[in-house]
Every structure is written in C-alpha cells, then in structure tokens.
N, C-alpha and C positions, 0 to 999 in steps of 0.2 A: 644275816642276809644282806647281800648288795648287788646291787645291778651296777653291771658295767659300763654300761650307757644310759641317756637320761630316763626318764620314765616315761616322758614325753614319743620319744621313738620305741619304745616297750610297746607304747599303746598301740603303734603304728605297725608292729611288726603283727601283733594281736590283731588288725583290722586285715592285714593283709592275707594274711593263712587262713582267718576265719573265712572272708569273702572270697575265695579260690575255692574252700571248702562246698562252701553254698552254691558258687556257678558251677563244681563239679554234679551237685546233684539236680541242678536244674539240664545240665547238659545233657544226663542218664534218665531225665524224665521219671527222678526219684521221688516217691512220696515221704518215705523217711529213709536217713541211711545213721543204721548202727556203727558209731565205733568202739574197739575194746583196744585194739593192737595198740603196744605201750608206746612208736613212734605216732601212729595216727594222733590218740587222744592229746600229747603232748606239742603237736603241730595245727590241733583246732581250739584248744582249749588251753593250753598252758598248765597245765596239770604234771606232778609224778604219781601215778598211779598206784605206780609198786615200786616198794623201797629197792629191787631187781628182778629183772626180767623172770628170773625164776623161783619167784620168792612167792606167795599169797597175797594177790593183790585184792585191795580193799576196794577200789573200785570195781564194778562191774560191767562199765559201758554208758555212752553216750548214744542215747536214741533222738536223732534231729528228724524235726517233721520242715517239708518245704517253708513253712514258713520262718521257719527257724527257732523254732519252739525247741526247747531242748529237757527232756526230761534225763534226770541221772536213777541210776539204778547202784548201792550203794550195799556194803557188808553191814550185818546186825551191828558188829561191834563200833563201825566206824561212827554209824546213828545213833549208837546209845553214848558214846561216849567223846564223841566230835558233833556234835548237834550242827548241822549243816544253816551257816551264817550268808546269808548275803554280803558276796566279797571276799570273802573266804578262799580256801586253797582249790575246795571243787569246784567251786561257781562258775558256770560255765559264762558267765555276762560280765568278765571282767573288763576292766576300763579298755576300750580300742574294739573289744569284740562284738559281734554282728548279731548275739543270739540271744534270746530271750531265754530264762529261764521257766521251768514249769513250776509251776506252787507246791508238786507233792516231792516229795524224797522218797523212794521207793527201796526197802531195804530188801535186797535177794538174794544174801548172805553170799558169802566168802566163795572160792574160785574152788577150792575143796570141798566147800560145803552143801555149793549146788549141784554137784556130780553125784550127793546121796538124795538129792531133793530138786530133780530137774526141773520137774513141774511147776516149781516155784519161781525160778526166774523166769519161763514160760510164759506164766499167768499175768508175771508183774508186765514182760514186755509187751505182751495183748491188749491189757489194762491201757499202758500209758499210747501205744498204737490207739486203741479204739478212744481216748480221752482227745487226743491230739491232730487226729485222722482217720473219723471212721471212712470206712469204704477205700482205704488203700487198696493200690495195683499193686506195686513196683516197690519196694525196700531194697536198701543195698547193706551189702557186711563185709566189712574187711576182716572177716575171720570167724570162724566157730569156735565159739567157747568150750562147747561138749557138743558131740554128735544126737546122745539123749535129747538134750536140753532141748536144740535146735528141731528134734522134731517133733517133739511135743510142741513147739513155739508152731509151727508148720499148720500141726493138726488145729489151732486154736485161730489160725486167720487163714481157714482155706479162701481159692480165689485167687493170693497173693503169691507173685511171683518174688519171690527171691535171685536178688543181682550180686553177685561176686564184685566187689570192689578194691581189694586191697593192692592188685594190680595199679589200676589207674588214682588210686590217694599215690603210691607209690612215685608213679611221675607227676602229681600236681607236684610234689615236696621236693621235686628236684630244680627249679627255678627261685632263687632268692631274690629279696627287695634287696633297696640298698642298705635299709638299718639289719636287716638280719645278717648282712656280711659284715658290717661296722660290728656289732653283738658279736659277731663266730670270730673276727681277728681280734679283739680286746680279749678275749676267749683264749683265743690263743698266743698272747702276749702271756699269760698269767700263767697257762701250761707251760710254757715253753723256758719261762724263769725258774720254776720248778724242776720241770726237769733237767735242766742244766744242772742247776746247781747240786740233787741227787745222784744225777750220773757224776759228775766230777768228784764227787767224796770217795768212791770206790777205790779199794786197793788190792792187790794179790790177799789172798785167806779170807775174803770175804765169801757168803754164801749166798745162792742167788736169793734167799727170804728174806734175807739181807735188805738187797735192794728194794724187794718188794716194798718188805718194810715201811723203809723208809719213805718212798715214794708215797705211800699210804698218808702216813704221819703228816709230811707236807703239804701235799693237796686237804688235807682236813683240815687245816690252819688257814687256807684261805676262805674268807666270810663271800667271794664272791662263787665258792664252786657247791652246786646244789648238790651233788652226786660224784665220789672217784668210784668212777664202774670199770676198769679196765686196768689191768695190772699184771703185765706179761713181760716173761725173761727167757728170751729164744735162744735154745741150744740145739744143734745138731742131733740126730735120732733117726738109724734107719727105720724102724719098726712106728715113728709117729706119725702122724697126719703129716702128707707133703714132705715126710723128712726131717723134721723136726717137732720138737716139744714146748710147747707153749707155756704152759705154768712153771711155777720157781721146783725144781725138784728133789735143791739141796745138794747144787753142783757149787762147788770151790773153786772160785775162779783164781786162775794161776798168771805168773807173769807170759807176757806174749800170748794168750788166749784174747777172744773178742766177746765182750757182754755187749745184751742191748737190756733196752729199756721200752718197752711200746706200752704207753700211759692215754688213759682220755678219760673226759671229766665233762660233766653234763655244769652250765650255770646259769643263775638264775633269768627267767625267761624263756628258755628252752633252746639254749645253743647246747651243740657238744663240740669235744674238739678230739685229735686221734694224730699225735704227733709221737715221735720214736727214735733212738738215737743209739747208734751202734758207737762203742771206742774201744781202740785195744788197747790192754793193758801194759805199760811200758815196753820193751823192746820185743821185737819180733823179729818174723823171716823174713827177708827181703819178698818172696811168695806172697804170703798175708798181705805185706802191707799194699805191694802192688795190687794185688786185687781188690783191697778195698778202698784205693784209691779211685779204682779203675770203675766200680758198681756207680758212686757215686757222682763222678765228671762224668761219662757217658750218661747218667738218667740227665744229669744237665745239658747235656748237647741234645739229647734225642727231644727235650723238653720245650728249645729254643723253636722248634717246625712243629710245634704242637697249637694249630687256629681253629676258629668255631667253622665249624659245619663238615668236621671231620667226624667219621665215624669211631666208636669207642675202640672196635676191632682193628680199624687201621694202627690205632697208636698202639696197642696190645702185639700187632704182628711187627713193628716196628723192633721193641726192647726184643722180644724172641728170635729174632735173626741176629741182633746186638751180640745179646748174649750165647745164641748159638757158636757163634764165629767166634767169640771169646774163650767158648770151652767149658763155661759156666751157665749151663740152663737155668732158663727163670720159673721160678718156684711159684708165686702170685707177683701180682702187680700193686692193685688196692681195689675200690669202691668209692661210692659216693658218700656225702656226711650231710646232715642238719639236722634233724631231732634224735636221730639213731647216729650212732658211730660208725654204722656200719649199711647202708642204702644203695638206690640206685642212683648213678646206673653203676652197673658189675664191669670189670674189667674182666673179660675171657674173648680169645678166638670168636669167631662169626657160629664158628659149628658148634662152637659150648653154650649158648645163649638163646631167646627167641627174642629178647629185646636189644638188637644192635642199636643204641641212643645212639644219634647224632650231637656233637657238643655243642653248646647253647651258652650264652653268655647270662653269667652269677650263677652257672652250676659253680660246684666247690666236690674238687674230690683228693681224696687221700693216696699218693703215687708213692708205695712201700716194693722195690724191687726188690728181690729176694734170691739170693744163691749161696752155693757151698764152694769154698776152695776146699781141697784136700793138701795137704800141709805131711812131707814125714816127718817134721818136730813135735811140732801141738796140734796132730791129729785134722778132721775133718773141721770146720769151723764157717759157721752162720754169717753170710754177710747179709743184711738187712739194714735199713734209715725209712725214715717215713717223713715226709711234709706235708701240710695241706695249700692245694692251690686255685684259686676260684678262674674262672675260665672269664676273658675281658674282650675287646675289638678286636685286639692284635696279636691276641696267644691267650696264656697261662702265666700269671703273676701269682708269689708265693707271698703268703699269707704271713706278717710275723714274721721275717725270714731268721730260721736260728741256724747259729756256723753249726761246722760239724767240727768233731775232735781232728784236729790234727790235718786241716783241711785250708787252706788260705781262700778265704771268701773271694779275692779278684781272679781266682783260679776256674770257679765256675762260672759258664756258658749264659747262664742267662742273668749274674750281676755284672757282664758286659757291657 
C-alpha cells in the first residue's frame, strides 16, 4: 500500500469530503443521513466496501446523526473475523475526518443475507437511530438496500420522513480541493505509464484477453493502485449496446485493424482514474487512418472554446454537429470521475438529462468521443481515446497529458 501524495494532504482531502458531507446534511435539515452507495461511502469515509460493485459487500452502511456521530452496521463474518480496530480500514474517524465514531459495531450480516432476514438490519438501523437520535424527523438515503428491509426500517420509526439523497451527495462530489486533484493526476501519471506501455506490446495474432490480460497483470504490480476495476476492449457490433461491444470477446486482432484499451483503477485514498487509448495496428487505409486522425485533432479543437459557466449540453451539442458534418455520429462523449469512474455530471443533449450542470472549476471529467468509420478493407472499426480533464479559469487543462499512437503532440489544439 502507498499513497501518492503525502499523508499530510490525505488528511486534508479526508477533512474536506467529510465536512461537505456534514454541511450537505445540515443544508437538508437532516437528522441522520444513511450511506451504503459504494461512491458515497468511499467520498465520506475512505473506505472499499466491496471488493466490486457487484460482488457481496461486507459493509452494510454508514448511519451519521447530525452530530456527526457515525454508527457502522457491518456483515457477521467481517465482525467475527476482522474485529473492527480503531483506525482501521472501516473506521470511520480516520486522520482529516469530521466524525465521531459510535462505540457499538452492529453486525446485520451480508447484502444477500439480509434479503432473507430483513428485519434484522431494520432493527439494528432503529437501534443505532434511537441510540444516536431519538425523536428523529428527517433521515436521508442515498439508496435502498432492499425494498423489504426499508420498510420494515419505516414500520420501526414511524413519524420519520425519509429524504432521497443520492441525487444531491451526487453533486456535492463533483467539486474537487486542490489535493484531491494533486491525488486524481499522480493517479493518473501511474495509469497512464501502464497503459502505455500495455498498449504498445500488442501485435497482429494477439487476442483481445490478451490485452485484457495483461493490463490486469500491470496495474496489480503497482503498490499504489487499491483496485483495477475496469478492463474494456471495444470492437465494433451492431447488435451491441451503442454499436459496439465492451468486454474482450476473443477477437484477433489483425494488421490495419484499431484496438483500444479503456482501463481505470481506484488508489489508495480514494481517487480513480478512467484513461483509454486507441492504436492501429501497423499499416492501414488511407480511410482509417484519416479518421482517426480526424476524432482526435477535432476533440482538441473543439476542447480549446470549452470555459467554466458553459453548460454540459452546450459542449455535448458542439462534438454532434462536429461529427455530424464529418459523417461520423457520436456514439458517447464521457462523464464525470472522483470516487466512481463513472459520475456527474453525464454528458447527453439537454432533452436526454434533468441535470443540465453548468461547468464549475476542479470539476474533472472524462471526454471519450466515440465513432465508427466504415472501412471496405478491415470492415467497420471503433474510433474511441479517452483523457481526463479538470476544468480551470480559463478552460479545460489535461490531466497527465499522454501522446497518442501515432499522433505528434504539437499537432494538437490545445498543446498550443
């Protein structure tokens, strides 16, 4: 385990999320607000909850009372077999942070377990409510665990209104300090050597599991990455989501075809990072290669007129006229990044959204344009790149900037 920055700004990144956390519920006139959601708990608390998002998480939620009292509700086996340490990985009073811990551990077993035994985590969260705060109004959730659970927890503190929160945690977490952007690009210096150096080993006869692979392999070797949670090899597909196919499928990549690599990797502290790198494989069409010359100098032009207090949809309707008029519709754009890979705010049109964000300086978002050429030698074929860029006074600065294959760095727009 290592941190990429001192420990000293650890603590500092830890003061700041937590105390956002706490004005958010003193704003909502919260008596406690539960979190479970695995970017929430990892944005208050510094915690992995669960080894992935779809996996049985051994945590079961953070219940904070206004004061900042924090009780954890934890799985049988974690308690019997991780005896919860002050300082520790749940602790929710880690160095920087605003919150008190509660004296009990409340074990209300596993996220499978309490779907046969609702009542149980019910009880415990009544329990540590009526321990913490009796005579609560107001609780917020950024999410239901199980519909059961929730309302047996309901029947057990009538009176109490229940506040939907995971909307607005959602926009607290999109404004960054300055050490959590120092965290997210040290972050992404270490992605970014990685995947460099994985995408450039490739050759014709390789398979896309291949690359998987190995991408896996290297990010495991660095002691600063807490998590490789993302591990995508986009090919062309009309029958798939958007057009193409995400996972490795056990395509053979051939000379003149285009591999990508789209990798992110959570480290220690709770950054992640969501960088991605198209190359084509030795010689090509004159087609190919103009187009994917063309995806990625146009995302840098269009990047250079991108300032705070634009709307997300302006820039969104910008690349679709881009690409419109090129002949190459745009597939996605990207999303926001900080404890999740994948956050607010959403890049879509005005009419696809209800939260059109206005851009705000130390947001950080992930700009992955996305199109197909069609090719009659090597077929349909995937143009995709991804960076991440944090939004500043005067624009959008790239984070870590890494070349692209086969691309002369003084060629793009905004290393002008």
């Amino acid at each position: 385990m290592e941190y990429l920055i001192s420990e000293e700004k650890i603590a500092k990144i830890r003061t700041y999320r937590s105390q956002r956390v706490w004005d958010l519920m003193k704003e909502h006139d919260l008596d406690f607000l539960y979190l479970w959601d695995y970017g929430n708990t990892r944005y208050a608390f510094d915690i992995m909850p669960r080894f992935h998002p779809e996996s049985d998480g051994a945590l079961m939620g953070y219940l904070i009372s206004k004061e900042g009292v924090v009780s954890v509700l934890l799985s049988d086996s974690f308690v019997e077999h991780h005896p919860y340490q002050p300082g520790g990985l749940y602790d929710p009073a880690k160095p920087g942070a605003v919150w008190t811990p509660d004296s009990v551990v409340r074990s209300s077993g596993s996220e499978s377990y309490m779907r046969s035994v609702p009542t149980r985590w019910a009880r415990l969260t009544a329990e540590a409510i009526n321990a913490n705060g009796p005579g609560a109004k107001r609780i917020g959730f950024d999410g239901i665990l199980d519909l059961g659970a929730f309302q047996a927890l309901q029947k057990l503190t009538p009176g109490v209104e229940y506040v939907g929160m995971g909307f607005d945690m959602a926009k607290t977490r999109m404004i960054k300090s300055a050490e959590e952007l120092e965290l997210m690009e040290a972050s992404c210096e270490v992605h970014n050597r990685v995947l460099w150096k994985g995408m450039s080993e490739v050759e014709p006869g390789w398979v896309d599991f291949q690359l998987a692979s190995r991408m896996a392999q290297l990010f495991a070797l660095e002691p600063s990455v807490e998590q490789h949670c993302l591990n995508i090899t986009y090919s062309y597909e009309p029958g798939g989501a958007m057009g193409m196919i995400w996972s490795p499928i056990g395509r053979v990549y051939k000379e003149g075809e285009v591999i990508s690599s789209d990798c992110g990797i959570m480290t220690f502290g709770s950054a992640t990072t969501d960088y991605g790198r198209t190359r084509i494989l030795g010689e090509t069409t004159t087609k190919i290669r103009d187009a994917y010359n063309w995806n990625i100098l146009n995302c840098h032009e269009l990047l250079t007129k991108i300032k705070p207090g634009m709307k997300i949809s302006a820039m969104v309707e910008m690349f679709i006229d881009a690409h419109e008029k090129r002949g190459m519709p745009l597939v996605m754009l990207g999303h926001g990044l900080g404890t999740n890979m994948d956050e607010m705010p959403q890049m879509n049109p005005a009419d696809k959204q209800e939260y059109d964000a206005v851009l705000e300086e130390n947001m950080v978002l992930c700009i992955e344009p996305t199109c197909v050429v069609f090719d009659d030698t090597h077929g349909p074929q995937l143009l995709w790149f991804e960076d991440q860029w944090v939004v500043e006074k005067d624009g959008l600065r790239r984070m870590a900037p890494l070349s692209y294959f086969d691309i002369d760095d003084k060629d793009l727009a905004t290393m002008k």
